[in-house]
C-alpha positions in Angstrom: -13.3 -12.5 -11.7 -9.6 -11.8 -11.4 -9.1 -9.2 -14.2 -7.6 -5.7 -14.1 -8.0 -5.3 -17.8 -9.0 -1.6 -19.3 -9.2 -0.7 -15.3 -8.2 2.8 -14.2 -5.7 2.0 -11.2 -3.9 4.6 -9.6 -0.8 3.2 -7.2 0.9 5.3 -4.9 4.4 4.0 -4.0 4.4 2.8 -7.3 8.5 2.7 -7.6 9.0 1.0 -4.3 9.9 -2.4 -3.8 6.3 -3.9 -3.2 4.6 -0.9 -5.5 6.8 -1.2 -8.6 5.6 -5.4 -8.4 2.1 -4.7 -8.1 2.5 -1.9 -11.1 4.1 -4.4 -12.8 1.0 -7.1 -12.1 -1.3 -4.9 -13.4 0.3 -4.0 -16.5 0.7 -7.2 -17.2 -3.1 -7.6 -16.7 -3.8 -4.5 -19.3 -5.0 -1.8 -16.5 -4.6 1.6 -17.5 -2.2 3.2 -14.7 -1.4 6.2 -12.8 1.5 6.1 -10.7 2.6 8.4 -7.9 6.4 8.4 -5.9 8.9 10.4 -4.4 11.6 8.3 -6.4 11.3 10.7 -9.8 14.2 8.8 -10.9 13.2 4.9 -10.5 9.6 6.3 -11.0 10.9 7.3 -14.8 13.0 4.2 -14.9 9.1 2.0 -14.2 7.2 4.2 -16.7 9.6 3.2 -19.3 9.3 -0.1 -19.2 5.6 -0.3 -19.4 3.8 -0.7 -22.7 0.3 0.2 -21.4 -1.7 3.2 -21.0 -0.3 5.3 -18.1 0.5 8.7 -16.2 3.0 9.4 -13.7 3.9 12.0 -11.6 6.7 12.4 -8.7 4.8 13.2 -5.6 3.8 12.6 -1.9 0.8 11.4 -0.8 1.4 13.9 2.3 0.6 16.8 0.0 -2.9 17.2 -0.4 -2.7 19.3 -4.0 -0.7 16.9 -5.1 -2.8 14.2 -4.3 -6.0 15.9 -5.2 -4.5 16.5 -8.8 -3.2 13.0 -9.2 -6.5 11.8 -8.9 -8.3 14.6 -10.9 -6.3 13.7 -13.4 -6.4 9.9 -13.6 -10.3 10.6 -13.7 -9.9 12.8 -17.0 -7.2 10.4 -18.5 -9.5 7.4 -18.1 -13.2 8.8 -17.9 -13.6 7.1 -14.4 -11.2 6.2 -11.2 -11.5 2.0 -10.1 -9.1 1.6 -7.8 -6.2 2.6 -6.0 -3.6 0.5 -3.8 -1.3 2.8 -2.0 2.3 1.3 -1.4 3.6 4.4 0.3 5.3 4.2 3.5 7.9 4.5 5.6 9.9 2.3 8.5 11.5 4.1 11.3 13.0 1.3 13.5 14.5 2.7 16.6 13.7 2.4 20.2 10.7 4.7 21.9 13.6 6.7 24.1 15.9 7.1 21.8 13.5 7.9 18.4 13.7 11.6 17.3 10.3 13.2 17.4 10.5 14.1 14.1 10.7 10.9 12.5 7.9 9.9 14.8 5.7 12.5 13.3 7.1 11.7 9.6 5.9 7.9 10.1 2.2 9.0 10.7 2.0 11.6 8.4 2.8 9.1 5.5 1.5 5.9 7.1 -1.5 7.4 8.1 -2.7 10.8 7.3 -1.3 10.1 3.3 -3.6 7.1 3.2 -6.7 9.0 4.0 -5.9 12.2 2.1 -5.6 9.8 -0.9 -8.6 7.9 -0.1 -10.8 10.7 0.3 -9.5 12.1 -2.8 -10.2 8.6 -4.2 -13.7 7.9 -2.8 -14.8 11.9 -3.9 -14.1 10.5 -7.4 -15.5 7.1 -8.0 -18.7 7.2 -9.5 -21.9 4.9 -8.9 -20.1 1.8 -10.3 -18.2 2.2 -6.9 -14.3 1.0 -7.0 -11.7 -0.7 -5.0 -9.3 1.3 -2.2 -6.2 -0.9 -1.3 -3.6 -0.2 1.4 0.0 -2.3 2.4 -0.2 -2.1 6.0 2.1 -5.0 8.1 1.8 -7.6 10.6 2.6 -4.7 12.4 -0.9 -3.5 12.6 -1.4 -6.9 14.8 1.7 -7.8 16.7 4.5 -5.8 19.0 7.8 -5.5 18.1 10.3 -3.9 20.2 11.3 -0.8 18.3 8.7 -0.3 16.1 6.8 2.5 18.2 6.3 4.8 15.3 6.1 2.3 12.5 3.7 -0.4 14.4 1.3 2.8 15.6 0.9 4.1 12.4 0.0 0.9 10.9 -2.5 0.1 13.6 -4.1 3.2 13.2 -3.9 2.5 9.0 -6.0 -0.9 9.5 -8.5 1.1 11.6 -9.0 3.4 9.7 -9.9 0.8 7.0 -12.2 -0.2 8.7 -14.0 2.9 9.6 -13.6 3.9 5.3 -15.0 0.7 5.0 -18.0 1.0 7.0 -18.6 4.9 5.3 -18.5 4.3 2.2 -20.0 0.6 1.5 -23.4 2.0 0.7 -21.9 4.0 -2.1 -20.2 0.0 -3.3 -16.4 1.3 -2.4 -14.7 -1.2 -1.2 -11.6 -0.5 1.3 -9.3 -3.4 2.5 -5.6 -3.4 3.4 -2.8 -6.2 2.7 -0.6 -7.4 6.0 2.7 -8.5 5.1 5.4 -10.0 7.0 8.9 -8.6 6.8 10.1 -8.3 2.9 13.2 -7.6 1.9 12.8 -4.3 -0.2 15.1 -1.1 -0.5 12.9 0.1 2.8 13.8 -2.3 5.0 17.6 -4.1 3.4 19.6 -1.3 5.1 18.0 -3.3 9.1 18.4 -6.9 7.2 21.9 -6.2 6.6 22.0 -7.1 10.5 22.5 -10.3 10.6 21.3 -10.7 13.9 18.2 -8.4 13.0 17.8 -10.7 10.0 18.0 -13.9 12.4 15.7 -13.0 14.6 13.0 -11.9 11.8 13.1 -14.8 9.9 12.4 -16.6 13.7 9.7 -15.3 14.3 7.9 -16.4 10.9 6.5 -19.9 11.4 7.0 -20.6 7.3 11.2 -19.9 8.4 11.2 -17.1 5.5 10.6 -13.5 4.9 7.9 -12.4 2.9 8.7 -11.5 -1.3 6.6 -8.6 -2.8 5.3 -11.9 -5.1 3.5 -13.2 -2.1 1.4 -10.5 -2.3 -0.4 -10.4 -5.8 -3.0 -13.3 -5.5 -4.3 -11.1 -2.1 -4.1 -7.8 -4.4 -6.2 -9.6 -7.2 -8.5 -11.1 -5.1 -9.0 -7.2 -3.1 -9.0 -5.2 -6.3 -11.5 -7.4 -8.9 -15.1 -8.5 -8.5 -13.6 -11.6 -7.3 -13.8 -10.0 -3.8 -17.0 -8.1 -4.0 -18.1 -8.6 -0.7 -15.0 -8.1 0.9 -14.7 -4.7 2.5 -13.0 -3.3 6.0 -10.4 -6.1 6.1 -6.5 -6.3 6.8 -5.8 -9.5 5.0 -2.5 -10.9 6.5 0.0 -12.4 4.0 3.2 -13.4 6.7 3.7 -16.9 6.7 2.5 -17.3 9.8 3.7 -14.4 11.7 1.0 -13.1 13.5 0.3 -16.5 14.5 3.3 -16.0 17.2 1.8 -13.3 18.8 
């Protein structure tokens, strides 16, 4: 019920701290893989390393050729598209006032419109056996944090719209979920843990007294991706110790 094996899965992010774990994950469970980020340089690093059946391109999932070809191509490669788990992102952390318009607009052009270009691109190519459409989204999508206008919008907005996805697309058996983690320390976010206070007050505010690991996340990303959760569709599944238990 849990297994990726001889699965077309195409993960955007894929170099990044929580994407390059999940790639991992499922090369460990024999999927065949296309994987998408801006990194070219960790993204070459990743391929290398993997001894399975995969594709990689360096790309954004904010530009729609790029995204449309990714997919295109992962369809050829592997005669079919079964899922994709986009680990693309970005975290802007600055107050409402002082936040430059621009990296407002950069925020929710990745966060958001990037998840639904690569999940239309996604859903136009999965056949009648259906597939699986996976999104990281945060406790953000839930709780307010000061600071976090851009970052906490667009990942509202991201569980929304998993649920409207959701809601289209179940008669043709695609399946579209997101994961909500609490804080993790990854290259995204060490530059604000550096803070110590930052860091104090994070780790606070999570009732299990830790942040998240990338690791946390893989049982959830089985469970979303597999037949093991079939009838599981429209959901932000929160994995944060606790965290949006505090409101």
């Amino acid at each position: 019920m849990f297994d990726l094996s001889r699965r077309s899965v195409l993960i955007a992010g894929a170099a990044g701290g929580i994407g390059s774990v999940i790639t991992r994950l499922c090369a460990a469970q024999g999927a065949w893989l296309s994987l998408v980020d801006r990194d070219q340089e960790k993204l070459e690093a990743l391929s290398a390393e993997l001894e399975v059946p995969h594709y990689s391109v360096a790309g954004d999932i904010t530009d729609e050729g790029v995204v449309d070809s990714v997919v295109t191509r992962t369809h050829e490669l592997y005669g079919g598209l079964d899922i994709v788990i986009n680990a693309a992102g970005l975290l802007p952390i600055a107050s409402a006032e002082s936040m430059d318009a621009a990296a407002f607009r950069d925020c929710i052009d990745t966060n958001v419109t990037g998840a639904w270009l690569l999940s239309r691109a996604a859903a136009r190519r999965m056949d009648i056996r259906g597939g699986s459409i996976l999104h990281i989204a945060s406790v953000s999508s839930r709780v307010a944090n000061v600071d976090y206008a851009a970052y906490a919008t667009s990942k509202a907005a991201l569980s929304q719209l998993v649920r409207v996805l959701a809601r289209e697309w179940a008669p043709r058996n695609i399946r579209v979920n997101a994961i909500g983690p609490a804080l993790i320390d990854t290259p995204l976010t060490r530059h604000y843990l550096a803070d110590d206070d930052f860091l104090v007050r994070a780790v606070a505010a999570i009732p299990m007294g830790r942040l998240a690991r990338a690791e946390d996340l893989l049982g959830a990303v089985l469970l979303l991706c597999t037949g093991a959760g079939a009838f599981i569709t429209g959901q932000t599944l929160y994995v944060d110790g606790g965290r949006t238990l505090t409101g």
